[in-house]
N, C-alpha and C positions, 0 to 999 in steps of 0.2 A: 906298416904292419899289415898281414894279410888279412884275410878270413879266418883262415883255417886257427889262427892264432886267437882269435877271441874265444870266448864263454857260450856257452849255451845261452843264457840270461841275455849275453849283449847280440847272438844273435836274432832271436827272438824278436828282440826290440827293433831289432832291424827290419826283419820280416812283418810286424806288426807298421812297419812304412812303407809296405808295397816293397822292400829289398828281394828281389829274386835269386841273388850269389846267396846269399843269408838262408833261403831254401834250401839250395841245394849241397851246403857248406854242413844242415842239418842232415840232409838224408844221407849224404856221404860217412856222417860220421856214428848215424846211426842202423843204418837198414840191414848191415850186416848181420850185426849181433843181432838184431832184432828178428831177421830171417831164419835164424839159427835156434832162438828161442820157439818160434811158432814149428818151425818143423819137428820139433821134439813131439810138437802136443798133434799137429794134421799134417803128418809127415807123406803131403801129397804136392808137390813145386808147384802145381798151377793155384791150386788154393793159396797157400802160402804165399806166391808173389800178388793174386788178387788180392788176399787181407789185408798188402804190405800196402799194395795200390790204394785202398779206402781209406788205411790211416793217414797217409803221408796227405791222398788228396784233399780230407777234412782239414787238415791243419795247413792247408793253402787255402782253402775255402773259408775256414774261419780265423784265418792271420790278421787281422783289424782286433777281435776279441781277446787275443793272447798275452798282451804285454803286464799281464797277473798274475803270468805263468812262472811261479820258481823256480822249478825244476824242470825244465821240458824232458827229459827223458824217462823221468817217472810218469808223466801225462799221456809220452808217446807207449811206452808198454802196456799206462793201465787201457788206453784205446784199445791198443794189439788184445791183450786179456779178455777186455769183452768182444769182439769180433769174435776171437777163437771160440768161447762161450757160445756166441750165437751161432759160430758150424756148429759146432758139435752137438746141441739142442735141436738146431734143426736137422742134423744128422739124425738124432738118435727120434725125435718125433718121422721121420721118414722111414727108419725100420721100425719102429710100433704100429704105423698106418700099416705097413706091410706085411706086418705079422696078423693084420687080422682079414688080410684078402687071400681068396685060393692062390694057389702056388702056381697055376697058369698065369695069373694076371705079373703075379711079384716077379717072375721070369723077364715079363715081356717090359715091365717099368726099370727093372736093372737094369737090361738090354740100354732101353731108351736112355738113363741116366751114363752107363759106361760109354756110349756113342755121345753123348753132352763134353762130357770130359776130353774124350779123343779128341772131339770139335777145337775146344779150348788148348789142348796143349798141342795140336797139329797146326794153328793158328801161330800158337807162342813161335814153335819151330821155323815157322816160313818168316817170318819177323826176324828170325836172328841170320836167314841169307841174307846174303847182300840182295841188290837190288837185280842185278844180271841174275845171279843165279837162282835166284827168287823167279825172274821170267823166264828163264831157259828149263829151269824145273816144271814152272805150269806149262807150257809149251811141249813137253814130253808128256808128262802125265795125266795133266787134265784134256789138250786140243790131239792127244795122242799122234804127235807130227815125229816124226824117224829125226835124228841126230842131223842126217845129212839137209832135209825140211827146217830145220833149225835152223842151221846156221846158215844155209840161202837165205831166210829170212831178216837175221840179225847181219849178215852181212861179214860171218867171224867161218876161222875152220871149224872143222867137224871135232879136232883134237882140243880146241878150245871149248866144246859144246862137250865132250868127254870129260874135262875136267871139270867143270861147271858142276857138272851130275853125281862125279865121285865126292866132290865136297857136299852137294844137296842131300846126297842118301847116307851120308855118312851122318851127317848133321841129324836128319829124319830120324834114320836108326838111334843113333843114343836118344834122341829126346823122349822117342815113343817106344824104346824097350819094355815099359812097366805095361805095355798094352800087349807084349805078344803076339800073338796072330795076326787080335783086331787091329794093332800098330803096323803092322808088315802089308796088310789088305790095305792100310789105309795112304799108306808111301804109293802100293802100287796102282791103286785107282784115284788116287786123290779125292776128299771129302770134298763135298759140294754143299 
């Protein structure tokens, strides 16, 4: 009998003996739905996958403690529930601070904060290249080397360093469309 085939309860118990398949037998069968729920409430992907990222890690970090746990999916939402809680508190304490400094300053901290996020989800992005086109990307963008400088370097054609880049900007473009401009600036000079 597999994994997948057991109980939440019997995986648990697994996980609660150092069982790693038992983890991930969990997040598979949970992260979806549970991604689905959070983005209802901070319908923003890098947040949302970071929330998912804290619950899931706690409950690897405290897997020795868990085998108490009846229900593990009512445990992992009410985790999810307070996480989101704590964005959105700290969200909403970060426009009250805001609301009570001049409007030059709250400019120049949204600023700061929308460039934090970009950071975040232009990271996310270069994570889901492969690993070639992850370097033939920075190799164009950040050491700003010509297609042909490329691929003398890598050892590959130039048509091969072309495709590379149609997949990376394509990949870039959807991730950081919700950024607009500062997304298109940031494809084209790469964050640092």
């Amino acid at each position: 009998m597999g994994y997948t085939a057991l109980s939440d309860k019997e995986l648990v118990t697994l996980l609660a003996g150092n069982d790693a398949r038992a983890f991930e037998v969990l997040y598979q069968r949970h992260a979806g739905a549970m991604y689905q729920f959070a983005y209802k409430k901070v319908p923003v992907q890098a947040i949302v996958e970071d929330l998912l990222q804290e619950v899931f890690a706690n409950l690897y970090r405290r897997r020795a403690e868990l085998s108490h746990i009846e229900n593990i999916r009512s445990y992992l939402y009410n985790a999810l529930r307070n996480r989101i809680f704590n964005e959105l508190r700290n969200s909403l304490l970060h426009e009250q601070h805001h609301a009570q400094m001049p409007p030059e300053q709250v400019t120049a901290l949204h600023i700061n904060y929308d460039l934090q996020q970009l950071e975040k989800v232009f990271a996310a992005a270069l994570d889901k290249l492969t690993e070639r086109s992850r370097e033939i990307f920075l190799l164009s963008r950040r050491d700003h080397l010509s297609y042909k400088e490329i691929a003398e370097r890598l050892g590959i054609s130039v048509k091969a360093v072309e495709k590379h880049m149609s997949r990376s900007l394509g990949v870039m473009r959807d991730e950081l469309k919700d950024f607009g401009v500062l997304g298109i600036v940031a494809v084209m000079t790469v964050m640092k």
